[in-house]
C-alpha positions as CSV (number, residue, x, y, z in Angstrom):
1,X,-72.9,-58.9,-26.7
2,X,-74.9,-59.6,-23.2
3,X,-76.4,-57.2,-21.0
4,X,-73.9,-57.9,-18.6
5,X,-70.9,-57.7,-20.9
6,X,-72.5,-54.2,-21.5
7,X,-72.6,-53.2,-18.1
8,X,-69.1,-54.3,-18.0
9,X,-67.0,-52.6,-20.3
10,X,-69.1,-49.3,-19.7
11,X,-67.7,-49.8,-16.0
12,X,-64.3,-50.3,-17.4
13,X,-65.0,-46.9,-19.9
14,X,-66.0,-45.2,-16.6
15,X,-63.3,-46.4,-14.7
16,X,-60.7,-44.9,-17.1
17,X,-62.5,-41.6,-17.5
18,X,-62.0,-41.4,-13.4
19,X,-58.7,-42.2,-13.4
20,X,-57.4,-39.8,-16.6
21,X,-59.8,-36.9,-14.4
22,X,-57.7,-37.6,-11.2
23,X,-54.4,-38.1,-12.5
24,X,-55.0,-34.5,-14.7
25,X,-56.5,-33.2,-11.1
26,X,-53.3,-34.3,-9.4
27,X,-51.3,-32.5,-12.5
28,X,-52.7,-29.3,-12.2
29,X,-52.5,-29.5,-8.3
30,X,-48.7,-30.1,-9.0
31,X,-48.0,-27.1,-11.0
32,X,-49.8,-24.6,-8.9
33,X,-47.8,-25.6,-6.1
34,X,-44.8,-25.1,-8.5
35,X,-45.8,-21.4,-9.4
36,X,-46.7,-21.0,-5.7
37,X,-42.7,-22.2,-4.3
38,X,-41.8,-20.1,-7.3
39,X,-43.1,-16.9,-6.9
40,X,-42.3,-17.4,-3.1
41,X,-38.8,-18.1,-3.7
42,X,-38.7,-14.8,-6.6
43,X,-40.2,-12.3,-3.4
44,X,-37.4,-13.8,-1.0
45,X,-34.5,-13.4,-3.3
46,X,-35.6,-10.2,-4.4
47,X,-36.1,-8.9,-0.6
48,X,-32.5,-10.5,0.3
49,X,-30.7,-8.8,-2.8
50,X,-32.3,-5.3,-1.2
51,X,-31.3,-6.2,2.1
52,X,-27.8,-6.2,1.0
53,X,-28.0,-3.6,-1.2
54,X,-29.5,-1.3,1.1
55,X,-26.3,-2.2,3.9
56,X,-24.0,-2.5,1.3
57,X,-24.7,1.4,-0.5
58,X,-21.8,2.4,-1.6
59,X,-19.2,0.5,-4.0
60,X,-15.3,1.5,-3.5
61,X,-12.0,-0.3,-5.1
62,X,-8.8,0.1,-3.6
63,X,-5.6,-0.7,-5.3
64,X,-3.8,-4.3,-4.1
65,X,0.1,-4.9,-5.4
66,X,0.0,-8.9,-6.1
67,X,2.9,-10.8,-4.0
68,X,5.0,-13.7,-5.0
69,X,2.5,-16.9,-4.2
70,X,-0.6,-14.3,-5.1
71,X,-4.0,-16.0,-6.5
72,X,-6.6,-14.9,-7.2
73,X,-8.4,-17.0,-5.0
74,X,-6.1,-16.4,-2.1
75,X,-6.9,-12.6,-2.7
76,X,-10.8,-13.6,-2.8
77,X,-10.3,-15.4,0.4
78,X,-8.8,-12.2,2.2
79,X,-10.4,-9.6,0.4
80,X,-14.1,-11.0,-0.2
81,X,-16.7,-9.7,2.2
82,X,-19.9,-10.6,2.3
83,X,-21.5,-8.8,-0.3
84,X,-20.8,-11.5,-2.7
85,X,-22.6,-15.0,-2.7
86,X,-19.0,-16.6,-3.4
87,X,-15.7,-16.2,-4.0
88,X,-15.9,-16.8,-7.4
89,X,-18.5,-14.0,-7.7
90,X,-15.9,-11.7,-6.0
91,X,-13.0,-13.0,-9.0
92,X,-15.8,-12.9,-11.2
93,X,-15.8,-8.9,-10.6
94,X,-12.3,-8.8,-10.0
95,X,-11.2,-10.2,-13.5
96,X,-14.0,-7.6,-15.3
97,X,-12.9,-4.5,-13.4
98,X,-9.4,-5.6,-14.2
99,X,-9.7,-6.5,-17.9
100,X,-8.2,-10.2,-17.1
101,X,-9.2,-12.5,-19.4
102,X,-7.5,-15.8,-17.4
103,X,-6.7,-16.3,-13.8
104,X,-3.0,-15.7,-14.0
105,X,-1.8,-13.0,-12.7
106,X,2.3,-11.5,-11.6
107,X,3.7,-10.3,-8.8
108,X,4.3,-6.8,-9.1
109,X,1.4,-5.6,-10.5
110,X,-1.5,-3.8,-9.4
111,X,-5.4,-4.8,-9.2
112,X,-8.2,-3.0,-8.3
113,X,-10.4,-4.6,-5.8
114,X,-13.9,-3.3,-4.8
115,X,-15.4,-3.2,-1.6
116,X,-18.7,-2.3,0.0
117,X,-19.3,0.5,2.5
């Protein structure tokens, strides 16, 4: 092997090391700005969830009769305020408080329905 076939291949062995060194710089640059948007995103949500807990103190349930035509997303609809994300959080909460294990429910009958104060 020649001097300059030397030179060249410890170029190319020098090259890679540079490149495998930037693209693991460019890595760990991409996962500290990961943790960074995550723990920014965990101190917003956790400031938002006691914003609304703080104006939303006190947890009531009032008593609904269901109507002919009744769903329960047509009662989320009317009924949900804005202490839920959703409306399925609100029949979510509906369906535990009332022991409902499916959707369907009869005119006639009662459900509790909670409510923030």
């Amino acid at each position: 092997m020649t001097r300059s076939e030397k030179r060249i291949r410890a170029k190319a062995r020098r090259l890679r090391r540079e490149k495998k060194k930037r693209i693991a710089m460019a890595m760990a640059a991409i996962i500290v700005t990961l943790i960074i948007i995550l723990v920014c995103i965990k101190f917003t949500a956790t400031e938002t969830v006691a914003e609304n807990t703080s104006r939303f103190s006190k947890k009531y349930y009032k008593s609904y009769m269901i109507e002919a035509g009744d769903t329960l997303w047509t009662i989320a609809e009317s009924e949900c305020g804005p202490r839920w994300k959703n409306k399925w959080d609100y029949i979510d909460e509906v369906m535990r408080i009332n022991g409902l294990h499916s959707e369907k429910i009869r005119a006639g009958k009662y459900l509790s329905l909670p409510y923030y104060t």
